[in-house]
C-alpha positions as CSV (number, residue, x, y, z in Angstrom):
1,X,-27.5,4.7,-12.1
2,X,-25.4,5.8,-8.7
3,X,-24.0,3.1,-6.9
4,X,-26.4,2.2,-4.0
5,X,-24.8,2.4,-0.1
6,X,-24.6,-1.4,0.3
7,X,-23.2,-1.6,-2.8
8,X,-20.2,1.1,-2.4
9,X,-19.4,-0.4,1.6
10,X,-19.3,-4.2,0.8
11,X,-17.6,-3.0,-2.2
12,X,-15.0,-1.0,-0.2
13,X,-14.8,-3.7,2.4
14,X,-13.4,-6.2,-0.4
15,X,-10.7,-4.1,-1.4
16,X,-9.6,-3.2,2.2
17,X,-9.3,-6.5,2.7
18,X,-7.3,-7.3,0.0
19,X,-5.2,-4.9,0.7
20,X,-4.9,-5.9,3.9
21,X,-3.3,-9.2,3.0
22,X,-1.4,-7.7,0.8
23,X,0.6,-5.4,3.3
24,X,0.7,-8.3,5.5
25,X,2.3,-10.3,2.8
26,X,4.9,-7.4,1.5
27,X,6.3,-6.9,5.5
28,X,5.8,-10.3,6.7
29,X,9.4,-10.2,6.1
30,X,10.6,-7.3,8.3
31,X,8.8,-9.5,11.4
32,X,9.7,-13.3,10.4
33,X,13.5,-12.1,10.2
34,X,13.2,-9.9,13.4
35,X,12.4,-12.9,15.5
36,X,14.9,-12.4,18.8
37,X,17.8,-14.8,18.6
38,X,19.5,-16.0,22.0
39,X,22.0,-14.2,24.4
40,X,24.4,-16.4,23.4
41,X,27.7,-16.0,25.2
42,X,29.7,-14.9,21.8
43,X,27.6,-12.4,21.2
44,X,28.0,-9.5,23.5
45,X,29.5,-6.0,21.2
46,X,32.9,-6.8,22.3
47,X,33.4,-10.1,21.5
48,X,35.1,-11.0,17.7
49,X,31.8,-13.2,17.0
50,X,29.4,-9.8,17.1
51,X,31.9,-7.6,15.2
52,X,34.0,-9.5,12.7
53,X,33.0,-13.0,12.0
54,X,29.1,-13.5,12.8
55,X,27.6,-16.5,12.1
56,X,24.8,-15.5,9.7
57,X,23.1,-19.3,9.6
58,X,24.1,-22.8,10.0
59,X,26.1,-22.9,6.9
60,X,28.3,-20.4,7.7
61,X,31.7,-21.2,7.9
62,X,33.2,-20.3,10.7
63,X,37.2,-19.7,11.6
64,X,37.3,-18.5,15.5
65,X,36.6,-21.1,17.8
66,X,34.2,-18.3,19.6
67,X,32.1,-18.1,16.0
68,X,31.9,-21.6,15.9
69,X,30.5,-21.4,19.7
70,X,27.9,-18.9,18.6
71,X,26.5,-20.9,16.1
72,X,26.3,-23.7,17.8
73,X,24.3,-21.9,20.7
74,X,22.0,-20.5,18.1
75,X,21.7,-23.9,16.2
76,X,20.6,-25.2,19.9
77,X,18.1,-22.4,20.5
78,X,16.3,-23.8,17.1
79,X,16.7,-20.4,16.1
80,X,16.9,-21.6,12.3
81,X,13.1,-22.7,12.4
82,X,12.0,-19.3,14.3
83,X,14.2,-16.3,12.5
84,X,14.1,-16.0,8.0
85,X,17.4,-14.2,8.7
86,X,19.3,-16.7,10.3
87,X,17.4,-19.6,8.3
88,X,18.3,-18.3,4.7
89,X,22.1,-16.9,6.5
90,X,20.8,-13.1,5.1
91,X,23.3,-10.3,6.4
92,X,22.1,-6.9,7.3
93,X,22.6,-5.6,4.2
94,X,20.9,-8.1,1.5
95,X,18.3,-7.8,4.2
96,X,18.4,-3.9,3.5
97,X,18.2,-4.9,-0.7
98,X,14.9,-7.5,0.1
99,X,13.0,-4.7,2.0
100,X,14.2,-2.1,0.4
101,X,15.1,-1.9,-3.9
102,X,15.1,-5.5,-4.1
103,X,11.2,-5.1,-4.1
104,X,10.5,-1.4,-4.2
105,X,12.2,-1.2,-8.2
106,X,10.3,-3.8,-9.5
107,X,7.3,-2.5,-7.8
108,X,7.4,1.0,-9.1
109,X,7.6,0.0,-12.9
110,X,5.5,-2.2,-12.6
111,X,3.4,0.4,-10.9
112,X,3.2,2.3,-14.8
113,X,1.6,-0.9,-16.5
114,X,-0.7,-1.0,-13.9
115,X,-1.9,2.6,-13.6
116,X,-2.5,1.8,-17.3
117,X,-4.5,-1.2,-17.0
118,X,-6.3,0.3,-14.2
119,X,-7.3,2.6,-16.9
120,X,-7.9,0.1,-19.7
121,X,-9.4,-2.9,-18.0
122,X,-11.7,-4.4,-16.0
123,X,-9.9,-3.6,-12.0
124,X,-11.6,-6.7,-10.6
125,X,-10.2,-9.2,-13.0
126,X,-6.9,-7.0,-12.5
127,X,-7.2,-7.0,-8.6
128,X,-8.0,-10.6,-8.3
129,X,-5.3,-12.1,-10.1
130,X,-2.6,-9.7,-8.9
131,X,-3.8,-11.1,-5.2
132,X,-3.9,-15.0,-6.2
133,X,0.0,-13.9,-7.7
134,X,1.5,-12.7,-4.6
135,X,-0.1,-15.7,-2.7
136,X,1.6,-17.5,-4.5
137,X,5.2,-15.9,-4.5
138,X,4.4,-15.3,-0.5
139,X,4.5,-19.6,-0.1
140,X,7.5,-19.2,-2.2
141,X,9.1,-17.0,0.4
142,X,8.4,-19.5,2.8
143,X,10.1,-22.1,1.0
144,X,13.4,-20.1,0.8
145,X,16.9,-21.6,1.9
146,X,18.6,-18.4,0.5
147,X,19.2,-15.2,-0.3
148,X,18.4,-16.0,-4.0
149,X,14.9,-17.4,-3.5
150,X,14.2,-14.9,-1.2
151,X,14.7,-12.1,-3.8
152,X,12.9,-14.4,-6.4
153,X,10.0,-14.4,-4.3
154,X,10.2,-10.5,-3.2
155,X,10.5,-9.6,-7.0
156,X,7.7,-11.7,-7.8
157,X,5.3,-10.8,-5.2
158,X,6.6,-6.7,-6.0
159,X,5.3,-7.2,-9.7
160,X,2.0,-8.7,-8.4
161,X,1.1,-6.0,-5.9
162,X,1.5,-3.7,-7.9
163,X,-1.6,-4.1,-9.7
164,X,-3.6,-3.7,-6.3
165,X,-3.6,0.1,-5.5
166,X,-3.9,1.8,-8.6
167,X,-7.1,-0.2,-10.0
168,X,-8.3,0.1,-6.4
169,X,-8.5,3.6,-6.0
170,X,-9.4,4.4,-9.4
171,X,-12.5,2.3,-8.7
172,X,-12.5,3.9,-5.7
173,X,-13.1,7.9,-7.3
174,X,-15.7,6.3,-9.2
175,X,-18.0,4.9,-6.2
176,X,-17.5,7.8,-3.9
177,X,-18.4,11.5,-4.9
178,X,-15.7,14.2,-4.2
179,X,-17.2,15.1,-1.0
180,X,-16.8,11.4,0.5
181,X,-13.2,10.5,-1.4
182,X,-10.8,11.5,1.1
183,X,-13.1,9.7,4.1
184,X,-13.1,6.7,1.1
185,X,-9.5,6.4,0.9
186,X,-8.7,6.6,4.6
187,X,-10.9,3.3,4.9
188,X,-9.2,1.5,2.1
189,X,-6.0,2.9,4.0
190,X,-6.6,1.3,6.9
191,X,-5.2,-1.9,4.8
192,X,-1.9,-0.3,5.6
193,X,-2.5,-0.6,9.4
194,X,-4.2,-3.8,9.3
195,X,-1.7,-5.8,7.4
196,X,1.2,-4.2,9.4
197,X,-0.4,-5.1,12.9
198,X,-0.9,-9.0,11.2
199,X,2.9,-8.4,9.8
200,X,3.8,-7.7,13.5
201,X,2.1,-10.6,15.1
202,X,3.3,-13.2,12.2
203,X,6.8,-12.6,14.6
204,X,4.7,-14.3,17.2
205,X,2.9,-16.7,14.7
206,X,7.1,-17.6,13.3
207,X,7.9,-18.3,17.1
208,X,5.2,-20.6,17.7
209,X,4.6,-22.5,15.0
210,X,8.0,-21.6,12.7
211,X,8.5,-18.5,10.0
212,X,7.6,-20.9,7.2
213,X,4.7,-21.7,8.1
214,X,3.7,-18.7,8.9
215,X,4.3,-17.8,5.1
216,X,1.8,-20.3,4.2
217,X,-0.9,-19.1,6.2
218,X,-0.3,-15.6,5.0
219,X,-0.3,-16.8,1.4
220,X,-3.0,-18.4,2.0
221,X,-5.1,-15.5,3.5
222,X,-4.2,-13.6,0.1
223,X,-5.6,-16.4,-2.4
224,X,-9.0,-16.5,-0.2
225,X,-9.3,-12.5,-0.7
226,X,-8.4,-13.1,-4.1
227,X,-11.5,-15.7,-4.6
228,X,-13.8,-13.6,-2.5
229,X,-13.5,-10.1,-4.8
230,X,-13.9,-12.1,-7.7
231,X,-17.0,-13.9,-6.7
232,X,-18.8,-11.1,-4.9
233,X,-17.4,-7.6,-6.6
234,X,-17.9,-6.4,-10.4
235,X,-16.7,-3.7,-12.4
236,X,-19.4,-0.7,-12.0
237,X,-20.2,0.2,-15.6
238,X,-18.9,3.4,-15.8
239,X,-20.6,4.4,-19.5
240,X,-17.5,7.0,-20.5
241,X,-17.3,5.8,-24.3
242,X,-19.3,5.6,-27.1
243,X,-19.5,2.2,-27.1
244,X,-22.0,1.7,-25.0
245,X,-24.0,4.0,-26.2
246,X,-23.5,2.5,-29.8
247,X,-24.5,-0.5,-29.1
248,X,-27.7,0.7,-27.8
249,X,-28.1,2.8,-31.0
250,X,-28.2,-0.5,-33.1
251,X,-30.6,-1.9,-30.7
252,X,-33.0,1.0,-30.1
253,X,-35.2,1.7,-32.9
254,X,-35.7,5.2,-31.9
255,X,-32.7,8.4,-31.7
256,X,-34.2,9.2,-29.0
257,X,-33.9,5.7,-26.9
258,X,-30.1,6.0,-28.2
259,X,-29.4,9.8,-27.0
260,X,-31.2,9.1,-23.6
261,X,-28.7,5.7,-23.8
262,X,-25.6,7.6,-24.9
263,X,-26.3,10.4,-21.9
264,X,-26.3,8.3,-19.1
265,X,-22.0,8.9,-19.1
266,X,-20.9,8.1,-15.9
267,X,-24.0,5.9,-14.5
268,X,-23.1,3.1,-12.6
269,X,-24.6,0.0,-11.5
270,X,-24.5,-1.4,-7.9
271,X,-21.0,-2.9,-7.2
272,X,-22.2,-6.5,-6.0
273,X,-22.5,-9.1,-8.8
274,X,-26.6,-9.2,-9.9
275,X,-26.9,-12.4,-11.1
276,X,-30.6,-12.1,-11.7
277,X,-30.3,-10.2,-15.4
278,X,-34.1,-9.2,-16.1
279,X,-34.7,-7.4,-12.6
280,X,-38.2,-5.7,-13.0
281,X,-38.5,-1.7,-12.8
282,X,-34.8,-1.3,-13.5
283,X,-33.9,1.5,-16.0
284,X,-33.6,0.3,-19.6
285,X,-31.4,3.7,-20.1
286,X,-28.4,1.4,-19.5
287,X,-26.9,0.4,-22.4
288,X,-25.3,-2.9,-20.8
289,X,-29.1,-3.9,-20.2
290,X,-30.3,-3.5,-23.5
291,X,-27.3,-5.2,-24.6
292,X,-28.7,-8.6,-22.2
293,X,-32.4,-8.3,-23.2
294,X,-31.8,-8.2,-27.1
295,X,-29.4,-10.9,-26.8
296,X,-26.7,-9.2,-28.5
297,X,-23.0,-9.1,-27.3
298,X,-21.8,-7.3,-24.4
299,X,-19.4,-3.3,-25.2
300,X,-16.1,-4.2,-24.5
301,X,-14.9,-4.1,-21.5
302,X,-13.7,-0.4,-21.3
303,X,-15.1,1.0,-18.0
304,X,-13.2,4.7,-18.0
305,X,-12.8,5.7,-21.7
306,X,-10.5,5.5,-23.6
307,X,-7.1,6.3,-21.9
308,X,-4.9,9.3,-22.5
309,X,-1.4,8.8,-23.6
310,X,1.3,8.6,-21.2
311,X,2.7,11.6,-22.8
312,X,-0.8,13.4,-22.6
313,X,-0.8,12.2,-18.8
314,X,2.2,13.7,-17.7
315,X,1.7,16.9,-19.7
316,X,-1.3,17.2,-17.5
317,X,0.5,16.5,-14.3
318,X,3.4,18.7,-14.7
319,X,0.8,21.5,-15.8
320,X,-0.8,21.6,-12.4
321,X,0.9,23.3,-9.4
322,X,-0.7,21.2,-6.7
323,X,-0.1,17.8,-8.0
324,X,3.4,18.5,-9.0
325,X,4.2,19.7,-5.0
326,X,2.1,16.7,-4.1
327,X,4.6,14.6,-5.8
328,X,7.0,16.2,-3.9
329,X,5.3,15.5,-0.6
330,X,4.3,11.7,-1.6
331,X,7.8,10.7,-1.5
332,X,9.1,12.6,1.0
333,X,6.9,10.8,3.3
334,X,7.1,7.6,2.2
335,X,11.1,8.0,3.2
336,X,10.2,8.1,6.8
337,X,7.5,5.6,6.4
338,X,9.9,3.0,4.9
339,X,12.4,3.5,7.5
340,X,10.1,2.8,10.0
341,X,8.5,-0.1,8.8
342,X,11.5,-2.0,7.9
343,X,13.9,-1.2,10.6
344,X,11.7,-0.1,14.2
345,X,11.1,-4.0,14.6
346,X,14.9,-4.2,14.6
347,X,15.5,-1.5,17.0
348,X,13.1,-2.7,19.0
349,X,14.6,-6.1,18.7
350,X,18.2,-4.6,20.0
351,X,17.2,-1.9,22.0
352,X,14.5,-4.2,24.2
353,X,15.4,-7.7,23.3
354,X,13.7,-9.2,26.2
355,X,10.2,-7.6,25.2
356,X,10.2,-9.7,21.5
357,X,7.2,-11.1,22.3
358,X,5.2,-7.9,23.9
359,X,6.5,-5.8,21.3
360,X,5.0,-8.1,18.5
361,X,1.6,-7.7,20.0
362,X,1.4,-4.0,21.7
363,X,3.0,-3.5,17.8
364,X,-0.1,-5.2,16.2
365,X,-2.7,-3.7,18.4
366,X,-1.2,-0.3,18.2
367,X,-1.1,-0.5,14.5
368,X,-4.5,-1.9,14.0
369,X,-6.0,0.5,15.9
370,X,-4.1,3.5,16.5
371,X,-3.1,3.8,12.5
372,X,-6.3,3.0,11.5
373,X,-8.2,5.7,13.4
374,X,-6.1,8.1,12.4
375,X,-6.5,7.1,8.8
376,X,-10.0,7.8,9.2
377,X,-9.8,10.6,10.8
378,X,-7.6,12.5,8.4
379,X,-9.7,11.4,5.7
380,X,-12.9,12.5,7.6
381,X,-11.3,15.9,9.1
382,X,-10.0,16.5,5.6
383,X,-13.7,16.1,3.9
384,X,-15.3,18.7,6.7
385,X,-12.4,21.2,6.4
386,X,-12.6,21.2,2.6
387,X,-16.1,22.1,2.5
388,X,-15.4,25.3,3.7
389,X,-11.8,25.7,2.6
390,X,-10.7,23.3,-0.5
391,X,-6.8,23.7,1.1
392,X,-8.2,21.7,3.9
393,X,-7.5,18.1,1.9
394,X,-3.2,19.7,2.3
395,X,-3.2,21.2,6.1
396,X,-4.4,17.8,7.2
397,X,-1.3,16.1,6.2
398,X,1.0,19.0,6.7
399,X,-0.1,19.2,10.6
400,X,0.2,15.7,11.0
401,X,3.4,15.4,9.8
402,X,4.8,18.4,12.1
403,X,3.2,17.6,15.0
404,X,3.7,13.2,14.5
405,X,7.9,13.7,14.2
406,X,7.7,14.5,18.6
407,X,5.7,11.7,20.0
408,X,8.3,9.4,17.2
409,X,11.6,11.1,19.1
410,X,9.9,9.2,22.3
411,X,9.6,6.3,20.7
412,X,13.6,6.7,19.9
413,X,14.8,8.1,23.4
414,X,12.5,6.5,26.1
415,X,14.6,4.1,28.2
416,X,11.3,2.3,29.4
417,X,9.6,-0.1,26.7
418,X,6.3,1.1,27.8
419,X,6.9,4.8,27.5
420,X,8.4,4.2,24.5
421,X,5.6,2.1,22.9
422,X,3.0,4.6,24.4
423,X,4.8,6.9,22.1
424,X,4.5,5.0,19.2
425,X,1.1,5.2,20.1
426,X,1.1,8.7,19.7
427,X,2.8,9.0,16.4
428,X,0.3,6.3,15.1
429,X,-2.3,8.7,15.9
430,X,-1.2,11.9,14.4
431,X,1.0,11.0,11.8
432,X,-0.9,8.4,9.2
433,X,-3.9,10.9,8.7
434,X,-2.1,12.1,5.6
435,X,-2.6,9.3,2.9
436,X,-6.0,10.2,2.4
437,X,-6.2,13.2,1.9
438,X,-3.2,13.5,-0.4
439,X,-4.9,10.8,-2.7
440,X,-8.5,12.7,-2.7
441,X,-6.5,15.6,-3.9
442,X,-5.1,13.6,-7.0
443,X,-8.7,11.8,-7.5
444,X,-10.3,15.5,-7.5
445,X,-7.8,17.1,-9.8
446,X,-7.4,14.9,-12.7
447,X,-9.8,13.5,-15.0
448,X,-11.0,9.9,-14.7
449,X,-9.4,8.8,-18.2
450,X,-6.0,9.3,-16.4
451,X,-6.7,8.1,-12.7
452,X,-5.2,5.1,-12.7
453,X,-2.0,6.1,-14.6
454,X,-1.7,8.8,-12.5
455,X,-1.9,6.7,-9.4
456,X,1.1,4.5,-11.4
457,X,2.9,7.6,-11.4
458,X,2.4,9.0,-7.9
459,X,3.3,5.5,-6.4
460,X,6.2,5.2,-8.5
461,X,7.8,8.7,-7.6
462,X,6.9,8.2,-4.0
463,X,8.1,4.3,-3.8
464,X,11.4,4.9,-5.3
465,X,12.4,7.6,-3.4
466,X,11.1,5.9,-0.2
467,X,13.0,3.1,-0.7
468,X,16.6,4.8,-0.6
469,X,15.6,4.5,3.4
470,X,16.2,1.1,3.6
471,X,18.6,0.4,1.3
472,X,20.6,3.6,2.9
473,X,20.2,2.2,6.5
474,X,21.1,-1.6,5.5
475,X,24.5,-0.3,4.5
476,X,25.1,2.3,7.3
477,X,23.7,0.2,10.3
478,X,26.2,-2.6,11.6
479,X,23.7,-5.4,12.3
480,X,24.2,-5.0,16.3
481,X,24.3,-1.4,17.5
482,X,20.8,-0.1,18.7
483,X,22.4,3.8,19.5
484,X,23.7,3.9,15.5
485,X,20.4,3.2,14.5
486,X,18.6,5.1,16.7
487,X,20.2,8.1,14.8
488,X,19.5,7.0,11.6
489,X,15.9,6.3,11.9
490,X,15.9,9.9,13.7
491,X,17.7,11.5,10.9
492,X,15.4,9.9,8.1
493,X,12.2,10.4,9.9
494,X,12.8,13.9,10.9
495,X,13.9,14.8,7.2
496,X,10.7,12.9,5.7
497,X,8.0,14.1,8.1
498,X,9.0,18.0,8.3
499,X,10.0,17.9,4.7
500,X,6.7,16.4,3.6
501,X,5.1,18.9,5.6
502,X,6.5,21.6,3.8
503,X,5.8,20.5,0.7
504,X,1.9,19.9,1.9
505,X,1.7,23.7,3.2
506,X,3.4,24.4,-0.7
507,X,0.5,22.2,-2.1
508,X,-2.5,24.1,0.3
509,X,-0.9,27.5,-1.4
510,X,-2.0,26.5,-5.0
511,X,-4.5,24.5,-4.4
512,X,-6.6,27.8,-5.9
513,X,-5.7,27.0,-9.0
514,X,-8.2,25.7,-11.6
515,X,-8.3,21.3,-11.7
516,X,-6.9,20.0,-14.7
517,X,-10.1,18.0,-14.3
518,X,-12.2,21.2,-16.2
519,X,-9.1,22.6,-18.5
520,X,-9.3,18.8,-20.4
521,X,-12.8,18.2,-20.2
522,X,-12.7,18.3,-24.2
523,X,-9.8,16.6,-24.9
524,X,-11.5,13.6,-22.6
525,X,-14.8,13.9,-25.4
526,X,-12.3,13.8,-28.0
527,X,-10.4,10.8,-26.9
528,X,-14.0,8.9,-26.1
């Protein structure tokens, strides 16, 4: 039975916000440590404090008179209960480790075992207690003194949200038909933009009512999503095994009843939980109903088939031209998107240190709105351009990741704050419509007993490489120079966006060849 309209948007609204919390809990960190600390006399570039001996938190010890004069301006500001940095005496480069490998390895293996659960398991008992996890390793973060609890708590809440995206948009491909994917996915993207803009005002949130508490609230924000997908979302019964269809067989006293049961492969049942279980003038073709009304237990919980090998998956990745350029592209991307999000708030921070507060909210907005309309319309563009033209799905992200590098030089090289967040504004709008697409183009190629493994897979590639940005610019930028970074962030941005967009055009050139999706159709009956 298809998934009814109510069903598939309250559905999708559940896991976009979810996801929303949990990008607001993975870059809370970039904002809480990016609070602006005080002009402080010892602080200028030329001064011994700034260059050779900076006080990096209270404990610090200090040699030079003019350090120990820093620190005690900085101790005066409050700036311990306002900045993460300064609290938990993090240097640039352990900062670098925390938003950068010091999460993203954990995150991609763990990535694998979730693709694979995704494929084995029930997503919403998967997605729910991933979220309640990372709540609780985000109030650990909050309760931090040092750099060791800090990584504790980044490693902890990396293993937990990993097992968010891959269930997610594997249930995702199952609600939405081909035709509606990419639009599907640019919604459930907008979690990105959502929980970035929330990231960006948690700066103001550390500055008015301290960074730790501020961890709290966003913890707690996480456990409530948690509570509310797991109360009002269920597992569609996706009938791709013989299970089901088994079970029915015992039950019906006819073949026939059990052949009409063991076709309905692929029906699913309205995402909201029905807890009325003997609903008149419902279809008794659904083997999980006859299951209820003769009393007898439940199929197991198996809602895609029975899952491919991870040998069998890859042999079907690396077989197809377009998703092995589209994990070329994936990475690429997320290089410049990594350096961005971890380091523009500390540009910003250096560059315009008297717009902290402006930057935190114009940032927010911008995100909110800005990334999230052009989330939507990649994904929509890319569903109307595919229609005619199945290469559509790759020119959307290819365009947008030519044409979003110029407005993101403004950003870098506009000596107003306004001009240069009015930029930002721009690259917002032209440069996140690729996400979308690029997923709708995995969902459509591969078949569903490999989804969420595949998903593992592509996140993995694409997270490990985009991590080298952060890690790469915590050991080359020097913690005080905003005309060092500045070129950094130009270099990695300009070789992630142009270099993904070659890699999309590569992808729009194959993407003729036949889907993996039909070659393995048989080896997917043989598996069930």
């Amino acid at each position: 039975m298809p998934v009814d309209s109510r069903a598939k948007r309250v559905g999708l609204a559940l896991l976009l916000l979810v996801y929303t919390c949990n990008q607001w809990s993975r870059y809370s960190i970039v904002f809480l440590g990016g609070v602006a600390t005080p002009e402080c006399p010892a602080r200028t570039s030329e001064d011994v404090c700034a260059v050779k001996e900076v006080p990096l938190c209270p404990e610090f010890q200090c040699v030079s008179e003019e350090c120990r004069a820093c620190q005690s301006c900085l101790d005066d500001a409050g700036t311990e209960h306002f900045n993460l940095k300064y609290a938990a005496c993090i240097s640039s480069t352990q900062y670098g480790i925390l938003a950068g490998y010091g999460y993203m390895v954990i995150f991609c293996v763990t990535g694998l075992a979730a693709g694979r659960a995704a494929d084995l398991y029930n997503r919403k008992h998967v997605i729910a207690a991933a979220a309640a996890g990372w709540a609780l390793f985000t109030a650990l973060q909050g309760l931090s003194s040092n750099f060791g609890v800090l990584l504790l708590s980044r490693v902890g809440m990396a293993f937990c949200q990993a097992f968010s995206s891959p269930p997610s948009l594997s249930l995702i491909a199952d609600l939405f038909p081909s035709d509606e994917r990419a639009q599907a996915n640019g919604i459930y993207s907008f979690g990105i933009y959502l929980g970035n803009g929330l990231s960006s005002l948690s700066l103001v949130m550390a500055q008015l009512f301290g960074w730790r508490a501020a961890s709290l609230v966003i913890g707690f924000a996480s456990m409530l999503s948690s509570l509310l997908l797991a109360v009002f979302v269920s597992e569609p019964r996706f009938d791709a095994t013989a299970a089901p269809a088994a079970v029915a067989a015992t039950v019906s006293t006819s073949s026939e009843q059990a052949s009409v049961s063991g076709s309905n492969h692929g029906a699913q049942t309205p995402l909201l939980q029905d807890h009325d279980h003997h609903r008149e003038g419902e279809s008794h073709a659904d083997a999980g109903e006859h299951d209820e009304e003769c009393e007898l237990p439940p199929p197991p919980p198996v809602t895609q088939g029975k899952a491919m090998s991870l040998g069998a998956t890859l042999s079907i990745i690396v077989s197809d031209r377009p998703t092995l350029f589209l994990f070329i592209a994936a990475p690429l991307r997320f290089l410049g998107g990594f350096a961005v999000g971890a380091f523009l708030p500390q540009y910003f921070n250096r560059r315009f240190p008297s717009y902290s507060s402006q930057y935190s909210t114009l940032n927010a907005i911008l995100l909110s709105v800005a990334g999230a309309s052009s989330a939507y319309l990649g994904g929509f563009l890319s569903d109307r351009w595919r229609r005619t033209d199945p290469r559509g799905a790759a020119w959307v992200p290819a365009i947008a990741g030519a044409c979003g590098f110029i407005p993101f030089l403004g950003v870098l090289f506009a000596d107003n704050f306004y001009l240069a967040m009015f930029s930002l504004m721009l690259e917002y709008l032209i440069a996140e419509g690729w996400f979308g697409p690029a997923i709708s183009i995995l969902q459509s190629r591969l078949p569903g007993t490999v989804r969420g493994t595949s998903i593992s897979i592509y996140m993995f590639v694409a997270g490990l490489v985009g991590s080298l940005a952060p890690s790469a610019l915590g050991k080359l930028d020097d913690g005080v120079s905003w005309t060092g970074l500045r070129f950094y962030l130009a270099l990695f941005v300009g070789v992630s966006y142009l270099g993904s967009s070659l890699a999309f055009i590569a992808v729009a050139c194959v993407l003729h060849d036949p889907a993996p999706i039909d070659s393995h159709a048989s080896l997917r009956r043989h598996d069930s």
